[in-house]
MIRO-466376 format. One record per residue (C-alpha): residue in one letter; x, y, z. Coordinates in Angstrom, 3 decimals, padded with zeros to 6 digits, m for minus. Layout:
BEGIN
REC, A, X, Y, Z .
...
end
This chain:
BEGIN
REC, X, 038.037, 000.509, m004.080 .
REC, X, 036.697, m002.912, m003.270 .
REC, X, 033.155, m001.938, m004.388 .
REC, X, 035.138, m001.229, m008.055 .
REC, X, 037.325, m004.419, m007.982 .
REC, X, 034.531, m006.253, m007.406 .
REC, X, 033.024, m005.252, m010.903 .
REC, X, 036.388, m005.835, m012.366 .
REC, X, 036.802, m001.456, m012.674 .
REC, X, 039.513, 001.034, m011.838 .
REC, X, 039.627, 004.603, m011.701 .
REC, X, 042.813, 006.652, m013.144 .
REC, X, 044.557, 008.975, m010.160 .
REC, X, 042.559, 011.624, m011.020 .
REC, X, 039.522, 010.446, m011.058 .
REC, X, 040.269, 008.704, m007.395 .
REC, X, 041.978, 011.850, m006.382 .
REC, X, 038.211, 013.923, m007.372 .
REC, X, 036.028, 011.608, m004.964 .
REC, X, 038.303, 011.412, m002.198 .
REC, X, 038.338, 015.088, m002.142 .
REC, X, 034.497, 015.335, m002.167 .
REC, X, 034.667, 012.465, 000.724 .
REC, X, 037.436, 014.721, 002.768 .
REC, X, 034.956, 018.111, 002.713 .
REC, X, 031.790, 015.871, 003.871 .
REC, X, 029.621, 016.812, 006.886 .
REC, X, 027.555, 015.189, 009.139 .
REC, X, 024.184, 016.448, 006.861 .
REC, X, 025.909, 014.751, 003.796 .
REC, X, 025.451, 011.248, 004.411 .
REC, X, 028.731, 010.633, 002.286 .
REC, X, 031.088, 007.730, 003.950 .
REC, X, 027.675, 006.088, 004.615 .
REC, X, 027.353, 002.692, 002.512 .
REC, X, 024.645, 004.167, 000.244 .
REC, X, 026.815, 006.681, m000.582 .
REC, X, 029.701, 004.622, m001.209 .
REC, X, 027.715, 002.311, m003.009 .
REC, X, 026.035, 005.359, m005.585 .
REC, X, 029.396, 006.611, m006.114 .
REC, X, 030.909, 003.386, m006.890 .
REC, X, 028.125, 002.585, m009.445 .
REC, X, 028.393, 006.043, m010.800 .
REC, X, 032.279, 005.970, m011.371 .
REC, X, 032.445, 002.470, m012.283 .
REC, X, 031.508, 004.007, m015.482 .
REC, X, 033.612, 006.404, m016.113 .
REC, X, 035.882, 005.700, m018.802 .
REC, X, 039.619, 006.267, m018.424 .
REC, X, 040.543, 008.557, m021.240 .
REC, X, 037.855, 010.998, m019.647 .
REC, X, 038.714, 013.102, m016.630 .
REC, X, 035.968, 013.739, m014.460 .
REC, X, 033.003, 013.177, m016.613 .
REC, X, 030.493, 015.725, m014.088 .
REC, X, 031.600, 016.026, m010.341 .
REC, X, 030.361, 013.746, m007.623 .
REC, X, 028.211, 015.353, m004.816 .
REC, X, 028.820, 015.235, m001.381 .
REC, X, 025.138, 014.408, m000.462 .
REC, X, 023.139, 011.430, m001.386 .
REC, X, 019.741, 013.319, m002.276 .
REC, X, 022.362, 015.301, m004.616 .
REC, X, 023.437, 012.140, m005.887 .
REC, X, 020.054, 010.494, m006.711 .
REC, X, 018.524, 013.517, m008.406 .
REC, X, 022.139, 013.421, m010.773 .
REC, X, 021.425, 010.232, m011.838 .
REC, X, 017.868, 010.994, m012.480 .
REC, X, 018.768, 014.024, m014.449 .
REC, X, 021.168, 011.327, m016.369 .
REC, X, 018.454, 009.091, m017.093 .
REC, X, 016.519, 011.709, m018.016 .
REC, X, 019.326, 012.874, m020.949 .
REC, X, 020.023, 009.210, m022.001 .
REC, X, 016.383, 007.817, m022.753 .
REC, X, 014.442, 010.972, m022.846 .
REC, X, 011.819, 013.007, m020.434 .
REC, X, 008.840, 011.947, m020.868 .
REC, X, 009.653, 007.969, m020.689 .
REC, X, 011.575, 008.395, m017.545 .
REC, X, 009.254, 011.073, m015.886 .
REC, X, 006.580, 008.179, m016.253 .
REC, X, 008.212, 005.341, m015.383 .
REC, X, 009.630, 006.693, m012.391 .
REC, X, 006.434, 007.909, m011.623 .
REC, X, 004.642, 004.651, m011.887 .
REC, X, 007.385, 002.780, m010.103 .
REC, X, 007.380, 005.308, m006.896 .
REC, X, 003.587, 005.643, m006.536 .
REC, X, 003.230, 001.773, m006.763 .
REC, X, 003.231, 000.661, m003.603 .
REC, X, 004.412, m002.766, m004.028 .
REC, X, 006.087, m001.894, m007.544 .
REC, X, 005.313, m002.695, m010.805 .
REC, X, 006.138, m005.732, m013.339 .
REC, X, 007.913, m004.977, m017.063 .
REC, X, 005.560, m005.991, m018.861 .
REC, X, 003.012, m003.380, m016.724 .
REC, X, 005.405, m000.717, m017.298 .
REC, X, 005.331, m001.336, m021.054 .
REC, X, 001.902, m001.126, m020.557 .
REC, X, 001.652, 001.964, m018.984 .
REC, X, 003.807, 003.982, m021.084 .
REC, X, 002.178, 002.380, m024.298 .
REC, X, m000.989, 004.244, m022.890 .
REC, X, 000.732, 007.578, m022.497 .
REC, X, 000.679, 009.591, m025.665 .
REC, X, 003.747, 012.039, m024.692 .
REC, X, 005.838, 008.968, m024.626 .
REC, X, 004.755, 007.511, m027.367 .
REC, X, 005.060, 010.992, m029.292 .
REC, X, 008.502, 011.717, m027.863 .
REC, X, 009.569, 008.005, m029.194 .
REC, X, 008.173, 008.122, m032.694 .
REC, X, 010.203, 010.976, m034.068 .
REC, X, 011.958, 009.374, m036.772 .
REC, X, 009.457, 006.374, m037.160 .
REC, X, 005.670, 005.200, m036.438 .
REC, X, 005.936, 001.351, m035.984 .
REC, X, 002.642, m000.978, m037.144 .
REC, X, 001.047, m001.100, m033.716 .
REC, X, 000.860, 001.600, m031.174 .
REC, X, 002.961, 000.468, m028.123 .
REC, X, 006.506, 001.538, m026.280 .
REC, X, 009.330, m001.321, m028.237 .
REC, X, 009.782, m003.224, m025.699 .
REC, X, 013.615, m002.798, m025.735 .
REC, X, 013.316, 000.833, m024.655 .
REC, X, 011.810, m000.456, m021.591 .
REC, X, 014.321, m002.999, m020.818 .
REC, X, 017.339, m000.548, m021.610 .
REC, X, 015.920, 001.682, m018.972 .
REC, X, 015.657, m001.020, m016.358 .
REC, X, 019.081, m001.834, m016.957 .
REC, X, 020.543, 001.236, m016.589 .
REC, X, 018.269, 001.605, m013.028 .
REC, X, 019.051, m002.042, m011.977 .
REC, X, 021.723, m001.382, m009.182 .
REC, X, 018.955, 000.876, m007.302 .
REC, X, 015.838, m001.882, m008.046 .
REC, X, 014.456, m004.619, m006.416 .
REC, X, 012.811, m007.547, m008.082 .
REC, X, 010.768, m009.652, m006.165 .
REC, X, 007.682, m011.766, m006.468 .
REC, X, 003.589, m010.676, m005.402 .
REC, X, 002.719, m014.862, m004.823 .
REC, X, 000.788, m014.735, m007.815 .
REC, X, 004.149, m015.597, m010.418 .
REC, X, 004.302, m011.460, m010.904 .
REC, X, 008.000, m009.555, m010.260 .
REC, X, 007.351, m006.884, m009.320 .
REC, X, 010.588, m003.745, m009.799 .
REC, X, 010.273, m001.198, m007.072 .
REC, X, 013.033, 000.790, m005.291 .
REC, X, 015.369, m000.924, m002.790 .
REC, X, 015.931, 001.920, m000.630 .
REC, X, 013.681, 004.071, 001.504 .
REC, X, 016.172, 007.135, 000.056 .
REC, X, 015.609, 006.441, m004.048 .
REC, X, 011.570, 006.220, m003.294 .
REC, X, 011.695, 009.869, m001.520 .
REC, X, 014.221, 011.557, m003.726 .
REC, X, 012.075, 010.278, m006.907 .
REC, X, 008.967, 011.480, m005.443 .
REC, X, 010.336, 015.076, m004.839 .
REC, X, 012.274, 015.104, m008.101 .
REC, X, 008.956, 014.334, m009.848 .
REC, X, 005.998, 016.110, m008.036 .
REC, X, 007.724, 018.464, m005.106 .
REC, X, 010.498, 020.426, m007.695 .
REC, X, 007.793, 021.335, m009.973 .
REC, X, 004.761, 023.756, m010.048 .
REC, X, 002.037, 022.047, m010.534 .
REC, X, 003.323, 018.694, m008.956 .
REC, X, 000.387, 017.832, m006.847 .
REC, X, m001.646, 017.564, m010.018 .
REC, X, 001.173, 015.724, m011.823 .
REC, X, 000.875, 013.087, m009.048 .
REC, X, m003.046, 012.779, m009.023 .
REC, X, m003.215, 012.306, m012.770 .
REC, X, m000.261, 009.160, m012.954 .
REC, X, m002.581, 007.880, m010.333 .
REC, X, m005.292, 008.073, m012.422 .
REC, X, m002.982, 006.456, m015.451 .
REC, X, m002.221, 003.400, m012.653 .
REC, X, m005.945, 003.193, m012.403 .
REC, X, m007.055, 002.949, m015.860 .
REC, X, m004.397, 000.184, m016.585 .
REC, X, m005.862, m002.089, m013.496 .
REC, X, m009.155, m001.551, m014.313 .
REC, X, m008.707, m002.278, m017.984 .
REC, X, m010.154, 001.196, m019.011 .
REC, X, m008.767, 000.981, m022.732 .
REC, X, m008.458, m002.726, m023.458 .
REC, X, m009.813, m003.873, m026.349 .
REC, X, m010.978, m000.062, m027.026 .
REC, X, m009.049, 002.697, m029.315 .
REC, X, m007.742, 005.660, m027.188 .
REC, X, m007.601, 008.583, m028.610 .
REC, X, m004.131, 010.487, m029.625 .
REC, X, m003.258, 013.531, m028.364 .
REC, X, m002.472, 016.394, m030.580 .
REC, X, 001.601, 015.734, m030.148 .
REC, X, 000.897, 012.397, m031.440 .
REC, X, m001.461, 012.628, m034.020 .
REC, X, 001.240, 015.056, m035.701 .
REC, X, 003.753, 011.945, m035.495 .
REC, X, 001.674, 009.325, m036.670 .
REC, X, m000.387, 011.383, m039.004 .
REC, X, 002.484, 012.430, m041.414 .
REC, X, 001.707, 011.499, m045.633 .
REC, X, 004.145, 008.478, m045.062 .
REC, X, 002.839, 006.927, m041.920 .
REC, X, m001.059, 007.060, m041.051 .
REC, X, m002.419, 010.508, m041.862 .
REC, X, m006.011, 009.187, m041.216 .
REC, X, m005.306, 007.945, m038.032 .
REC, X, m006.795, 009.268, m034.644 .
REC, X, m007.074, 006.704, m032.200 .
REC, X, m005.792, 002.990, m031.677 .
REC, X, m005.865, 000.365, m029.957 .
REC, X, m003.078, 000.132, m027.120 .
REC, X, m002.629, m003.924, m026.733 .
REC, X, m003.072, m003.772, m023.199 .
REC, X, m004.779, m006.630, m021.337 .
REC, X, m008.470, m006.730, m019.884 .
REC, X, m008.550, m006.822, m015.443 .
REC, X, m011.472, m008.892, m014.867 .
REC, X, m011.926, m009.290, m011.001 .
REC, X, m011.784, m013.493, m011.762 .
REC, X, m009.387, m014.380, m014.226 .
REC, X, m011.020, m018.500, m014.230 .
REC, X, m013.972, m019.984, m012.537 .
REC, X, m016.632, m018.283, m010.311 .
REC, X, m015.838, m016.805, m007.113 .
REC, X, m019.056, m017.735, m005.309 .
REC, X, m019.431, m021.349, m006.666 .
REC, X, m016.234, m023.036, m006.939 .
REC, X, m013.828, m023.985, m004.309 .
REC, X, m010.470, m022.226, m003.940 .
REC, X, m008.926, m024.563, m006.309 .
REC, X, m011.283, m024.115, m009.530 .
REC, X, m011.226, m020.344, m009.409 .
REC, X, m008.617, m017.888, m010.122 .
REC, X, m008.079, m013.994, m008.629 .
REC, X, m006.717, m011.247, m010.982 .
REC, X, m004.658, m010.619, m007.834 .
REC, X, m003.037, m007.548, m008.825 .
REC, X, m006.115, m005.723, m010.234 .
REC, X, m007.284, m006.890, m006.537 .
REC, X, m004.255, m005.528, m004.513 .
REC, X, m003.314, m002.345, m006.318 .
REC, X, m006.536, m000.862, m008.163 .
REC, X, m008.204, 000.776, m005.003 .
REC, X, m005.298, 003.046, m003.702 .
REC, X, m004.703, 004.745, m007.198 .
REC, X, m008.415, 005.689, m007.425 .
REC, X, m008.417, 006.827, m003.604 .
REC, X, m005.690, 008.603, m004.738 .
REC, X, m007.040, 010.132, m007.461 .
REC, X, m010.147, 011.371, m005.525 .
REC, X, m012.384, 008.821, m008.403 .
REC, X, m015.527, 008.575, m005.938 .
REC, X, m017.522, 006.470, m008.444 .
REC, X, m015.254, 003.819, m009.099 .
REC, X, m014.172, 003.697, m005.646 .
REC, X, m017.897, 003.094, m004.439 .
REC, X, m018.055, 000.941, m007.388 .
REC, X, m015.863, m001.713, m005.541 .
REC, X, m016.183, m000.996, m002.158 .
REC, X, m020.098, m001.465, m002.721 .
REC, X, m019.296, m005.076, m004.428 .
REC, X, m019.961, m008.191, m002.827 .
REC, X, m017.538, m009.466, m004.987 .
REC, X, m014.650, m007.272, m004.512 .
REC, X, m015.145, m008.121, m001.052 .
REC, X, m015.414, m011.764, m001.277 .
REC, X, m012.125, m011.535, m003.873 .
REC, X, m010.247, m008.890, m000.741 .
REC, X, m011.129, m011.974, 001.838 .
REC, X, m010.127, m015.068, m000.651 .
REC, X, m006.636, m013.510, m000.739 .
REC, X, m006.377, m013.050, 003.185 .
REC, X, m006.636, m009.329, 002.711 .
REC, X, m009.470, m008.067, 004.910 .
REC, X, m006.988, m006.113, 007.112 .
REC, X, m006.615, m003.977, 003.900 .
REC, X, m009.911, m003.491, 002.895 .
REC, X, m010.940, m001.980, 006.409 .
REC, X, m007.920, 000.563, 005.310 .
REC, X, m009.168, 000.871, 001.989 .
REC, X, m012.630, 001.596, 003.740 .
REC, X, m011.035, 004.432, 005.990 .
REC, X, m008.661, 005.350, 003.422 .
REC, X, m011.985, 006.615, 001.113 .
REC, X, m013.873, 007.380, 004.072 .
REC, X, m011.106, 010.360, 004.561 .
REC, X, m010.594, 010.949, 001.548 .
REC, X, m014.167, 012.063, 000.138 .
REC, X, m015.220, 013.383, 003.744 .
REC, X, m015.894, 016.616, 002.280 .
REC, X, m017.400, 015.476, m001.007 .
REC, X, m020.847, 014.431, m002.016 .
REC, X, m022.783, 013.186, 001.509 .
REC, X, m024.700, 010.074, m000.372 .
REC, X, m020.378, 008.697, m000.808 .
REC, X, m020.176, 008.677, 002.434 .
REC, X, m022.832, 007.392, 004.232 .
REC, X, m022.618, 004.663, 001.504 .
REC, X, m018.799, 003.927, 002.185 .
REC, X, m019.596, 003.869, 005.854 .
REC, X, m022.711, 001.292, 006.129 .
REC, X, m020.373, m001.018, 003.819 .
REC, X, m017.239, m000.729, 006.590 .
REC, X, m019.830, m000.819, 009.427 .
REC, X, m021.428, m004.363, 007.728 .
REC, X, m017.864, m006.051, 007.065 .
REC, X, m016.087, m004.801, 010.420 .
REC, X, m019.337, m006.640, 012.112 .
REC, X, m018.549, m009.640, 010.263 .
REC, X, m014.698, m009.848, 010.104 .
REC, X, m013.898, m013.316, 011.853 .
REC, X, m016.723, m014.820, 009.671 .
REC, X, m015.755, m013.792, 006.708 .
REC, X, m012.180, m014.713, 007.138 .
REC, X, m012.754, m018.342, 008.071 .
REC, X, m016.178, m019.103, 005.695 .
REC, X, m015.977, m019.597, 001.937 .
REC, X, m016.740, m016.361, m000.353 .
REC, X, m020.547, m017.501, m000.729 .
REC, X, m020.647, m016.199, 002.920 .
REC, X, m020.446, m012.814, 001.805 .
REC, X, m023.225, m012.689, m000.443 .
REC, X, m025.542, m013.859, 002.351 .
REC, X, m024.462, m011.307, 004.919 .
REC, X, m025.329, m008.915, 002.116 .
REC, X, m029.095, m010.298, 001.910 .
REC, X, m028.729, m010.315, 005.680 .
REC, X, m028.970, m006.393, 005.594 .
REC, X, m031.696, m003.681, 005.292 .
REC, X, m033.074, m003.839, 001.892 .
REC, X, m031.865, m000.645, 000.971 .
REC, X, m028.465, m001.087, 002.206 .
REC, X, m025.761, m000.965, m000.758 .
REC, X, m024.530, m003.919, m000.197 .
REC, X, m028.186, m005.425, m000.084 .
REC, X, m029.043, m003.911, m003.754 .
REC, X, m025.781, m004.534, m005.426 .
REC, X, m026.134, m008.417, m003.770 .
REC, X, m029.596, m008.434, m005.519 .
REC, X, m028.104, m006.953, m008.820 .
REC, X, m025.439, m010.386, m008.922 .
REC, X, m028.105, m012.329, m008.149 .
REC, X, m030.017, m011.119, m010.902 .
REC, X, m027.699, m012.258, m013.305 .
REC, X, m026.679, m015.269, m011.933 .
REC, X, m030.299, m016.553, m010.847 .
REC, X, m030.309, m020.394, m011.229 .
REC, X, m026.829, m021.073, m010.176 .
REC, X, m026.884, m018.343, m007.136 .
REC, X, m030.604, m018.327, m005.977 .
REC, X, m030.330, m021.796, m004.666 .
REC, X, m027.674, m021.024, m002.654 .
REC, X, m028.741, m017.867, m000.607 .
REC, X, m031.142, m017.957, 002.214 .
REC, X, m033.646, m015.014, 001.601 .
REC, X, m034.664, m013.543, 005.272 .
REC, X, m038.353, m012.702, 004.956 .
REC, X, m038.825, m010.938, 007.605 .
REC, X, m035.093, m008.894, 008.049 .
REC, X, m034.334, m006.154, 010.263 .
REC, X, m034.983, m002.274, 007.992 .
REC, X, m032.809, m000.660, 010.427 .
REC, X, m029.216, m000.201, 010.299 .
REC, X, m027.147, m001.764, 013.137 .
REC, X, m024.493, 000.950, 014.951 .
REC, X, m021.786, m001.537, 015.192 .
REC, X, m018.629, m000.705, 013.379 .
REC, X, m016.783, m003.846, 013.888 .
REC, X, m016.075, m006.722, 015.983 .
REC, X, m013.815, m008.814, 017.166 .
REC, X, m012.970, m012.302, 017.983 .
REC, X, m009.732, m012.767, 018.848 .
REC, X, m009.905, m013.531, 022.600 .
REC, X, m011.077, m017.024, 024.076 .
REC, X, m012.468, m016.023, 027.108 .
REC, X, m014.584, m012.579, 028.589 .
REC, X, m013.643, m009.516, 027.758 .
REC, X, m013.245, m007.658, 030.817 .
REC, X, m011.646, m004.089, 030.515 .
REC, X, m010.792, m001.903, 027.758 .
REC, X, m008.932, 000.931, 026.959 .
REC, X, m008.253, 003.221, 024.096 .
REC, X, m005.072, 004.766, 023.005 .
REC, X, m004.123, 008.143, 022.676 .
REC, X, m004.581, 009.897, 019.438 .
REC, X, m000.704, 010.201, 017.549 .
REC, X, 000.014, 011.865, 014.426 .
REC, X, 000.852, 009.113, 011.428 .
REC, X, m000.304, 006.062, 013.633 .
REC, X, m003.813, 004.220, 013.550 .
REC, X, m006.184, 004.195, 015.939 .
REC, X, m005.102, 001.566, 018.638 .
REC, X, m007.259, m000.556, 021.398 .
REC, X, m006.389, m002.524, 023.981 .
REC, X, m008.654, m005.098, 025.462 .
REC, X, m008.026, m007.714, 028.780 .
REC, X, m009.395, m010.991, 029.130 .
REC, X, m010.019, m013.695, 031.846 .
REC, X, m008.303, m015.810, 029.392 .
REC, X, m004.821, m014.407, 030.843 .
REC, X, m003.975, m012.506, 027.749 .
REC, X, m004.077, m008.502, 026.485 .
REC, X, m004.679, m007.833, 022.607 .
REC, X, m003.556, m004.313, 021.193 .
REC, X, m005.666, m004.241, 018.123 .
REC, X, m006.103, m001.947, 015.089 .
REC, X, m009.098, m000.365, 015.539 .
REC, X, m010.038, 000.447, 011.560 .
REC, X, m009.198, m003.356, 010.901 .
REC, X, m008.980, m005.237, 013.646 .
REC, X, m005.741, m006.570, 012.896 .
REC, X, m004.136, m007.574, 016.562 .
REC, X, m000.461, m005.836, 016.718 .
REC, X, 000.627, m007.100, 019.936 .
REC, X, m000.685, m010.206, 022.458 .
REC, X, 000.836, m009.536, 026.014 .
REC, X, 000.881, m012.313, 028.029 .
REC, X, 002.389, m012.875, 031.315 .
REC, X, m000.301, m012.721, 033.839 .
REC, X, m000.932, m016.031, 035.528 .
REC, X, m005.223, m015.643, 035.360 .
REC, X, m007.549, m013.078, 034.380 .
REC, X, m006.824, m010.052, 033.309 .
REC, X, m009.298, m007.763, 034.669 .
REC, X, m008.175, m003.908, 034.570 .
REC, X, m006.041, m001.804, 032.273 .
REC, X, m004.674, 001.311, 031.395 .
REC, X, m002.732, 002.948, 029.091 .
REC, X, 000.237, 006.138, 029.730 .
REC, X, m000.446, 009.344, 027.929 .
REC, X, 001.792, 009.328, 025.331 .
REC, X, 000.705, 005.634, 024.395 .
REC, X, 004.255, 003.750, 024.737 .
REC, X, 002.833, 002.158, 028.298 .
REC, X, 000.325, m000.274, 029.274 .
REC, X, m000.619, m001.003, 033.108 .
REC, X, m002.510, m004.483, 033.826 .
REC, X, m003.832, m005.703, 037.130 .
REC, X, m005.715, m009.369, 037.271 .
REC, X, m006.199, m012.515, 039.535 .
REC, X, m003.115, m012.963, 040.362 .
REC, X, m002.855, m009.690, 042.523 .
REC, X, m000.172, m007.897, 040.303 .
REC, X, m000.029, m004.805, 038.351 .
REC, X, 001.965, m005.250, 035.297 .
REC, X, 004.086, m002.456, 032.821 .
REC, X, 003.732, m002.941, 029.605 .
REC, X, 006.242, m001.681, 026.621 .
REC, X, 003.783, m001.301, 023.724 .
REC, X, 005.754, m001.337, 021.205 .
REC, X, 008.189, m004.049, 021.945 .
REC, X, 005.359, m005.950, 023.478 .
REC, X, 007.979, m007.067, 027.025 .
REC, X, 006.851, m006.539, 030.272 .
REC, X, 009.068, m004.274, 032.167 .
REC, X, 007.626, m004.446, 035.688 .
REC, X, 005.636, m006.541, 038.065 .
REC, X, 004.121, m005.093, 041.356 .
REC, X, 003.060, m007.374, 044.428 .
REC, X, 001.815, m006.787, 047.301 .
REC, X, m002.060, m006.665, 046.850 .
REC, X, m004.224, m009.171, 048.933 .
REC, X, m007.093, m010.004, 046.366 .
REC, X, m007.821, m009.143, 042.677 .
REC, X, m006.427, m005.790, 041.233 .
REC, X, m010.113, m004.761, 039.368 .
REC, X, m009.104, m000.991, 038.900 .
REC, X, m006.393, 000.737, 037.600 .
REC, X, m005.238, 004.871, 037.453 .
REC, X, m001.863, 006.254, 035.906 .
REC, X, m000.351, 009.526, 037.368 .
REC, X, m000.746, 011.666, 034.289 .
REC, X, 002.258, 013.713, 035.367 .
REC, X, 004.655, 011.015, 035.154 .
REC, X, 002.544, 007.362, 034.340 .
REC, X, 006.226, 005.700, 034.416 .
REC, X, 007.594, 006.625, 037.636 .
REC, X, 008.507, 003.725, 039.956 .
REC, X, 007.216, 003.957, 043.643 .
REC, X, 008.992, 004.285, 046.604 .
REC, X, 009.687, 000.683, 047.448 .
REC, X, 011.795, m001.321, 044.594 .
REC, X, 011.196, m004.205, 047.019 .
REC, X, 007.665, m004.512, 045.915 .
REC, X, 008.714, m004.610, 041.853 .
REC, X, 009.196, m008.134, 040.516 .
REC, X, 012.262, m007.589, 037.703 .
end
């Protein structure tokens, strides 16, 4: 009742008298007491009107709850305009703005056809107030929050909504999976600016709405109003300094998963080929990502056309070999380690292609290598990230849902548990008082053994990053390391000899 009071709402007896019942025959597999569920219900009956009974009952499971409420939405503002928004909003990973959504749903013809029953307005786009109403009515189960670039972005604030929407929209139907891989290819269109400025064709459910004698019975195709996605919105990446260009930072972020997603092999080698998209990915700090975006195709087209691939991977090889550099030089730097490389290299030819239209202001810049290496170099990436020698390393075990993982010790006291798709460091375990010269890691890959100069052998918690234990009693340097793979955690016979 406090949730309701606090919204200034009441419910008659028996409306109360209908959800404590459904909160007295709960179980375990319910969820209902939890605070989601209170918190769905007391949105849901707050309302409920008092002359009405029990409008529709109120489930005892929160998955029942959510897919209600979509199946309310659904009634209220019609199929196809929540199907699609919903849609959009679950497969964007970070969300998407309003004024995107508009967008979007301006550019789908079943929305548009379901919307202009009664009347065809002068420009071909969603009213804006159908979008907002929508919102609204989805607001207590939103988020709004900010991308850095002045963007809100709406998304879903619980983990719950985004997986009951997803199986409401593309697991309860037939054809789902192809639902899914075509609203990715709608997200992908919109950030790459596929119909702006250009007339898109109507579909046949449309063209019998807009075509009618009192409307536009000429009418085919028209123009959408939705906004161009250049790569750089101001300025020119490779010439100006960070303060006299400007990043179209959301074609930047979100464009790439959709058309992953949507198994769009040109495009995708498109940008991952570009020396700009790469120099744009490591002016926002985002060079973590593109590694992922690099594996992320890499799996993705695996089985598809050979050239894709060995394309995708000299491109990952060239920028995983260059990582520290290119996140500490200015974009320019990318464009030279793309004339750095064999001549027939991607990135080489696409380098040459820029260059080519740019000459005067580019050309003066680059350093052409007359005499440059034809062969491809085998190294997939590198890393920086310790101060002193590298002196062991270890890889961990494969696990289902997690990245690759490598740890690597270093006389400069430390151990780094890196990515090893992006070389993003996850965990820096210090605690040894010198070099760290041996390692080793458990089978299951939730332990990591150390032994350095200071003649201990160190466990690890890996995920946590604490040390649990400390063994002395060595004489000299611990240089080699072997875990029991029966038990790799058991403690040995002596507890005197472990350091808490």
């Amino acid at each position: 009742m406090h949730l309701l009071h606090r919204q200034g709402r009441t419910l008659t007896d028996g409306q109360l008298q209908h959800v404590l019942q459904v909160f007295a025959k709960r179980t375990d597999a319910d969820a209902a007491g939890t605070p989601l569920w209170l918190a769905i219900v007391a949105q849901t009956v707050s309302l409920w009107a008092s002359y009405e009974h029990v409008p529709f009952p109120i489930k005892s499971a929160v998955r029942d709850l959510i897919n209600d409420l979509l199946a309310r939405l659904e009634t209220t503002h019609g199929a196809p305009l929540v199907r699609a928004a919903l849609a959009y909003i679950t497969l964007a990973k970070n969300g998407v703005s309003e004024t995107e959504l508009q967008h979007l749903l301006s550019l789908e013809d079943c929305v548009l056809a379901n919307v202009y029953q009664w009347w065809v307005p002068p420009v071909r786009i969603v009213p804006p107030l159908l979008v907002t109403r929508f919102l609204t009515d989805l607001a207590p189960y939103l988020t709004r929050r900010g991308d850095g670039s002045g963007v809100e972005l709406v998304s879903w604030y619980h983990r719950q909504f985004l997986e009951a929407a997803a199986a409401w929209l593309f697991e309860s139907v037939r054809v789902g999976g192809l639902i899914k891989q075509q609203r990715h290819k709608e997200l992908a269109d919109y950030f790459d600016g596929k119909w702006a400025g250009k007339c898109k064709p109507y579909s046949d459910a449309l063209k019998e709405r807009v075509q009618q004698p009192q409307f536009f019975p000429t009418e085919a195709a028209a123009e959408r109003n939705v906004p161009h996605q250049p790569m750089v919105l101001e300025g020119n990446l490779f010439l100006g300094k960070r303060s006299e260009y400007k990043l179209n930072s959301r074609r930047i972020h979100a464009l790439m998963p959709h058309l992953i997603a949507c198994k769009d092999a040109d495009r995708v080698v498109r940008d991952l080929t570009s020396p700009e998209y790469i120099a744009a990915k490591f002016a926002l700090k985002d060079g973590a990502m593109l590694m992922r975006e690099y594996s992320d195709a890499y799996s993705a087209f695996k089985d598809e056309s050979p050239t894709t691939i060995a394309a995708l991977g000299k491109c990952k090889a060239t920028v995983g070999r260059s990582l520290k550099h290119l996140e500490d030089q200015p974009p320019l730097f990318v464009l030279q380690m793309c004339f750095q490389e064999p001549d027939h290299h991607p990135l080489s030819i696409a380098a040459k292609h820029l260059l080519a239209l740019q000459p005067c202001e580019l050309g003066a810049r680059v350093v052409t290598c007359l005499k440059k290496r034809q062969d491809f170099d085998p190294c997939q990436l590198e890393s920086r990230e310790h101060t002193g020698r590298v002196m062991a390393l270890a890889y961990f075990p494969e696990s289902q849902g997690e990245e690759t993982r490598i740890a690597s010790a270093s006389d400069d006291g430390t151990i780094k548990i890196m990515i090893a798709i992006s070389g993003e460091v996850v965990q820096d375990l210090q605690g040894h008082q010198g070099a760290v010269k041996s390692i080793a890691v458990s089978k299951n890959g939730n332990h990591l053994v150390s032994g350095g100069e200071d003649k201990t052998v160190r466990v690890w918690d890996v995920q946590t990053g604490t040390e649990l234990l400390a063994m002395i009693g060595h004489d000299n340097t611990v240089s080699c390391l072997a875990l029991n793979p029966k038990d790799p955690n058991e403690r040995p016979q002596h507890p005197h000899k472990w350091l808490p």
